[in-house]
Each structure stands twice: as C-alpha cells, then as structure tokens.
C-alpha positions in Angstrom: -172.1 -58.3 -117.9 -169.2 -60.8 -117.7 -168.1 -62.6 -114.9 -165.2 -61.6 -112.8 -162.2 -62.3 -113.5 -160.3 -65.6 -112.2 -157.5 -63.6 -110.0 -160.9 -61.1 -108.3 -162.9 -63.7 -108.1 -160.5 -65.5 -105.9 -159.9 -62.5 -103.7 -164.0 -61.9 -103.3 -164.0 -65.6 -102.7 -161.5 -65.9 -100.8 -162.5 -62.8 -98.9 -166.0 -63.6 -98.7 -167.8 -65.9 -99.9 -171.4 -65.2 -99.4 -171.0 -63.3 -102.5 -169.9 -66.7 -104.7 -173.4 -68.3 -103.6 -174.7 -65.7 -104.7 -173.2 -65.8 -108.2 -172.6 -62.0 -108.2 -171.3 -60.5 -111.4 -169.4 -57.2 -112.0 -169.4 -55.2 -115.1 -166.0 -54.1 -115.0 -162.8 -54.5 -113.5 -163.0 -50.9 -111.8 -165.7 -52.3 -110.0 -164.5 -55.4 -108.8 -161.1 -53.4 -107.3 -163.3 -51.1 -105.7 -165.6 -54.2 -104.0 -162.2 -56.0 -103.1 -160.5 -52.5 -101.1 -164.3 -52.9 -99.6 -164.3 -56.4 -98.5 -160.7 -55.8 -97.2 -162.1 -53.1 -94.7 -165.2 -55.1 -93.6 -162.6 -57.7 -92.8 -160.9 -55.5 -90.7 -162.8 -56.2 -87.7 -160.8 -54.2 -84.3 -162.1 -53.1 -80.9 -160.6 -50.0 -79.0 -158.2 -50.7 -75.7 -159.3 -49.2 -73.1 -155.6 -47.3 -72.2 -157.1 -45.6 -68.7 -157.5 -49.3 -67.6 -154.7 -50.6 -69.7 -152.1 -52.2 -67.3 -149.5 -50.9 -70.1 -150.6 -47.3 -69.8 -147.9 -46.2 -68.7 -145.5 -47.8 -70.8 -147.5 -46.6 -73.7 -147.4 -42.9 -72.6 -143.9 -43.2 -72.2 -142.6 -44.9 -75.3 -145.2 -43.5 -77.5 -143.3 -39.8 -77.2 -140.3 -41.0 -78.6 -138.9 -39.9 -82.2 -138.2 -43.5 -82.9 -140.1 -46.1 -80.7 -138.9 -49.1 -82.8 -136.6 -51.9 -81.0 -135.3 -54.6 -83.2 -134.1 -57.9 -82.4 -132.3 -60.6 -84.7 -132.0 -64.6 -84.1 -131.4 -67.8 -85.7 -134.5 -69.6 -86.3 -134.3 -73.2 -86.8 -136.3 -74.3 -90.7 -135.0 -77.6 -90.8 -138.4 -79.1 -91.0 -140.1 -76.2 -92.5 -138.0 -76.7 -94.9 -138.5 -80.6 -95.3 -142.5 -80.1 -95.2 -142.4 -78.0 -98.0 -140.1 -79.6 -100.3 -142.7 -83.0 -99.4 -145.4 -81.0 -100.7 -143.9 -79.7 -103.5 -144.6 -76.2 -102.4 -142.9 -72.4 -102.2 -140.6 -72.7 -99.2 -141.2 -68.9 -99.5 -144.9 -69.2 -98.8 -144.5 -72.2 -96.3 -142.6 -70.3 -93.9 -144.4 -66.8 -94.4 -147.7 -68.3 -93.1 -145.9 -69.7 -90.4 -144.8 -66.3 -89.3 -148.2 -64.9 -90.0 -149.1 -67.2 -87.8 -146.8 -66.7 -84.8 -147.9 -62.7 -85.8 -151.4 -63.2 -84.8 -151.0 -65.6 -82.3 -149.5 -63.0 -80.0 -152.0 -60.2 -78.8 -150.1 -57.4 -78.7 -148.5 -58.1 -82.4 -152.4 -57.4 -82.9 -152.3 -54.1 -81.7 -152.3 -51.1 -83.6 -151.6 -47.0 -82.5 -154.5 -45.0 -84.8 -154.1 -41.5 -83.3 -154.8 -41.1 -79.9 -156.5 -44.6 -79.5 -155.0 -48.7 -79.7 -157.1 -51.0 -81.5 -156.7 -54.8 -81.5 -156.8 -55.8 -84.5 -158.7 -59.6 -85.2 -156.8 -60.5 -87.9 -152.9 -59.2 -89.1 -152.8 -59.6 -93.0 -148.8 -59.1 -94.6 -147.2 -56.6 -96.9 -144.2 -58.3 -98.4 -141.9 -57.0 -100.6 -142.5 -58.7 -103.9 -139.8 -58.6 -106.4 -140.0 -58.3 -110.1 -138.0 -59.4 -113.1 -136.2 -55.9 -113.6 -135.5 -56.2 -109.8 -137.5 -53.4 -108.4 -140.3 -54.5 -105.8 -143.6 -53.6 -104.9 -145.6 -53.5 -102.1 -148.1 -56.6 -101.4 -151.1 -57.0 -99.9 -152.0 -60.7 -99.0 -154.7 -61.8 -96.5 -154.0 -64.3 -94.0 -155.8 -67.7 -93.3 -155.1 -70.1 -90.9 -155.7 -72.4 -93.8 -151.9 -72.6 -95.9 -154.0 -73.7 -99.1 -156.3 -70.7 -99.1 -152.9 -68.2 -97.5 -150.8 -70.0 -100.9 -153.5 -69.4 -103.1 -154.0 -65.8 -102.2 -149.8 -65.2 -102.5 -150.0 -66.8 -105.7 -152.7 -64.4 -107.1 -150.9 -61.8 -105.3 -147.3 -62.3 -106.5 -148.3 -62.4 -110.0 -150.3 -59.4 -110.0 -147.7 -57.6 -108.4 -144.6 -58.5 -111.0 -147.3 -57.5 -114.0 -147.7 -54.2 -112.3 -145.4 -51.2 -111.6 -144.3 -48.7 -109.2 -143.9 -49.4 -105.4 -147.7 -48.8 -104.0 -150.4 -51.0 -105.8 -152.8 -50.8 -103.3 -154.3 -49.1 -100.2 -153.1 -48.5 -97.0 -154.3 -51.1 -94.3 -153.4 -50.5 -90.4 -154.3 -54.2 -89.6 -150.3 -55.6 -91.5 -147.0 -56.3 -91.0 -144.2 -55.4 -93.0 -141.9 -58.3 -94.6 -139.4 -58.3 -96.6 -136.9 -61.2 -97.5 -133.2 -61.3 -98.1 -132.2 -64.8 -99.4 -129.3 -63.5 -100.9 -127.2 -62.5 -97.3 -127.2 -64.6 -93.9 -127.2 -61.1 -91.8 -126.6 -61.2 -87.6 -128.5 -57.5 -88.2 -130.4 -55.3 -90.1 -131.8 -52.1 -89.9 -134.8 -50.8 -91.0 -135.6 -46.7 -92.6 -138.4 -45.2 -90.5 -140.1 -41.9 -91.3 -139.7 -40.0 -87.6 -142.5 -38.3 -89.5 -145.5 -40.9 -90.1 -147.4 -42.5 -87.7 -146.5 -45.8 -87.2 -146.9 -48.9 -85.1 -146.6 -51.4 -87.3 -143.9 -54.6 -86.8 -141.5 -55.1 -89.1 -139.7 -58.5 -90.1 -137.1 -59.2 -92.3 -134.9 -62.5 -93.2 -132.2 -63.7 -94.2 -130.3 -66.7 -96.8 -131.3 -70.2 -95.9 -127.8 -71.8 -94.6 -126.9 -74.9 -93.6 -125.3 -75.1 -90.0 -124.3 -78.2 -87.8 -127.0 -80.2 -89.8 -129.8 -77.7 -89.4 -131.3 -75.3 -92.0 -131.1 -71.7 -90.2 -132.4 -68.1 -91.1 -132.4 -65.0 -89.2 -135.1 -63.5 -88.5 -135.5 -59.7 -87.3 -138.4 -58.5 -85.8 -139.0 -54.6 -85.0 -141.8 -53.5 -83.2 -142.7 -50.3 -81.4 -142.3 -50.5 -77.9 -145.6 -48.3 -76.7 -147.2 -51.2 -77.5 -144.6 -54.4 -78.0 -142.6 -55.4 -75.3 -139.5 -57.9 -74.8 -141.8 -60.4 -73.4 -143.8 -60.3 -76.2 -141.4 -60.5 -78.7 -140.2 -63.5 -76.6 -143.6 -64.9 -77.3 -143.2 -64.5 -81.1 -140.1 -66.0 -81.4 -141.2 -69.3 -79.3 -144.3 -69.6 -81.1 -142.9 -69.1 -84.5 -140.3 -72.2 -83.8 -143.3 -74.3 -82.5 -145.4 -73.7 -86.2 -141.8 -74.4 -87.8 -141.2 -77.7 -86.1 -144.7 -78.9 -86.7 
C-alpha cells in the first residue's frame, strides 16, 4: 500500500493526529477522502440548546417563521496593522485576515449556533467556506478547518486553495452545518451588499463578505458585511463580532 498523499495526509494530520503516530496507511485515494469527510464529522462536536429554557425562546419562535430571517450589516473595519503583520511575515494578507475573522466567528457564542430542524445546536468549533477563485474565473466552494493556530489555519488554506483551483464545478465537498460562508470582493470598496438566499433551504448559517483594501486618512480599511439569521443572532451579538474582530486585527 502506499502512503497517503502529502495534501491528505495533512488534512488527517491536521485533523487528527492520533492517526500520524500511528503511521496509518491508505490504499487509495477513495479511501483517504472518505476517512477525511469522517474525521470532519467527528470533529464536529455540538450539544443541543435547551429552547424551553432558552432565554431567547421567544425571539427564536418569532424570527424563525419568517420567509427571510437574514439581517445584514456593513462597516469599515480598520486592517492597518493586519495588514502590516502580514506583509512582516511574508504571508497571504488573504489568509491573515480570514483567521482573524474566524476567530471573532467563534469567539462569539451565538455565531456558534446552528438551526438543524426543530432543534439549535452549539456548535464547538465554526470551520469557513470561502469562495475560492480559479484561473478561468469561476469559483468553488471551500472547506477549510479552523485553528486557533494561523500556521496550522495557513497551511490547511494552502492545501485547500490548490485543490480547489485543480478541480471543477461549484460543490467539491460535503455539506457541514458547523461553517460560515465567505466570500471576498477585492476588486470593489462596497458601503453594501446583498446576499441570494433560497426562501426554500434551511438555513442559519452567517454570511460575510468583503470588500477592496483602500487607503483612507492613513488607515488601510475594508468593509465588512456580516448576515446572520436573527432566530438565533441578534444586534448585540453582531455588535460583539465586530468589536472582537478589530481587537484580533490590532493585535
């Protein structure tokens, strides 16, 4: 049998690595997808919320009947020394200021929270789908595991980014509940954005875009958008992304 692959073997590594000291092998790359989809479910760890004791029951009753449950709001978010950090280190400013936002994401509890029929779970970790784009400029859908780490979150991108510009079509993998959806625009410094929903698929998932990286009054400055669905997200929370997202920026 040979041994896996360098881009698997970082994801089962990376994922878990009990199975390194181990020194599994896998006969074939079929196999070593289907162990990775595996290891990405055990690593989905949630508990339910109890919504009869929920203080938000309410709220979520109300706002989960809603056709469209989604609230956006846009701001200028201050990158000056996001920007500077990463340019020190001589890495991605892309991938710098993603795993800061992934970790504002799961710093705030109810960013952590996901609708799966009836129930909300709280979710122990948020991973990110980001729109990845290719040379023919079509995208595809990503599916990169967070770490509080950035060396382990910048080598997983890495592995991630390539394997989605070698690969076609907009799904490449399974569906996780336990992600945000990101997408970049460097291209436009919006004031808004709107995002398509499907009144037709469950959803709770938040949704952030950005804009172009532009200079103003001697600060770098992007917007940021951030939808969320209000049965379970509400202003004060969102309040509490955007303040701890500046605070990982600034550090």
């Amino acid at each position: 049998m040979k041994t896996l692959l360098i881009k698997t073997e970082w994801y089962i590594s990376y994922l878990h690595p009990i199975i390194l000291e181990a020194n599994v092998t896998f006969a074939s790359l079929k196999h070593q997808l289907i162990l990775y989809q595996c290891l990405l479910f055990i690593s989905a760890m949630k508990h339910k919320i109890n919504i009869e004791s929920w203080n938000r029951k309410e709220h979520f009753n109300f706002f989960k009947q809603f056709e469209n449950p989604y609230y956006g709001v846009t701001a200028k978010v201050d990158c000056t020394q996001a920007y500077l950090q990463a340019r020190q280190a001589g890495v991605s400013f892309f991938n710098y200021y993603l795993h800061k936002t992934m970790l504002a994401v799961n710093s705030v509890e109810y960013f952590r929270y996901r609708i799966e029929g009836d129930e909300v779970y709280s979710y122990d970790s948020i991973d990110v789908s980001a729109t990845i784009l290719r040379d023919d400029h079509t995208f595809g859908f990503s599916n990169i595991k967070f770490h509080e780490d950035f060396d382990l979150f910048d080598e997983g991108l890495k592995a991630e980014i390539e394997r989605i510009k070698n690969a076609t079509g907009l799904f490449t993998t399974g569906y996780q509940e336990n992600i945000i959806h990101f997408s970049a625009l460097p291209w436009i410094d919006f004031s808004s954005i709107s995002q398509p929903f499907s009144l037709k698929a469950a959803d709770s998932c938040p949704k952030i875009s950005v804009g172009k990286l532009v200079d103003s009054d001697g600060k770098k400055e992007m917007s940021f958008t951030v939808y969320v669905n209000h049965a379970l997200v509400d202003g004060y929370h969102l309040g509490q992304f955007y303040t701890n997202l500046q605070e990982f920026l600034n550090q």
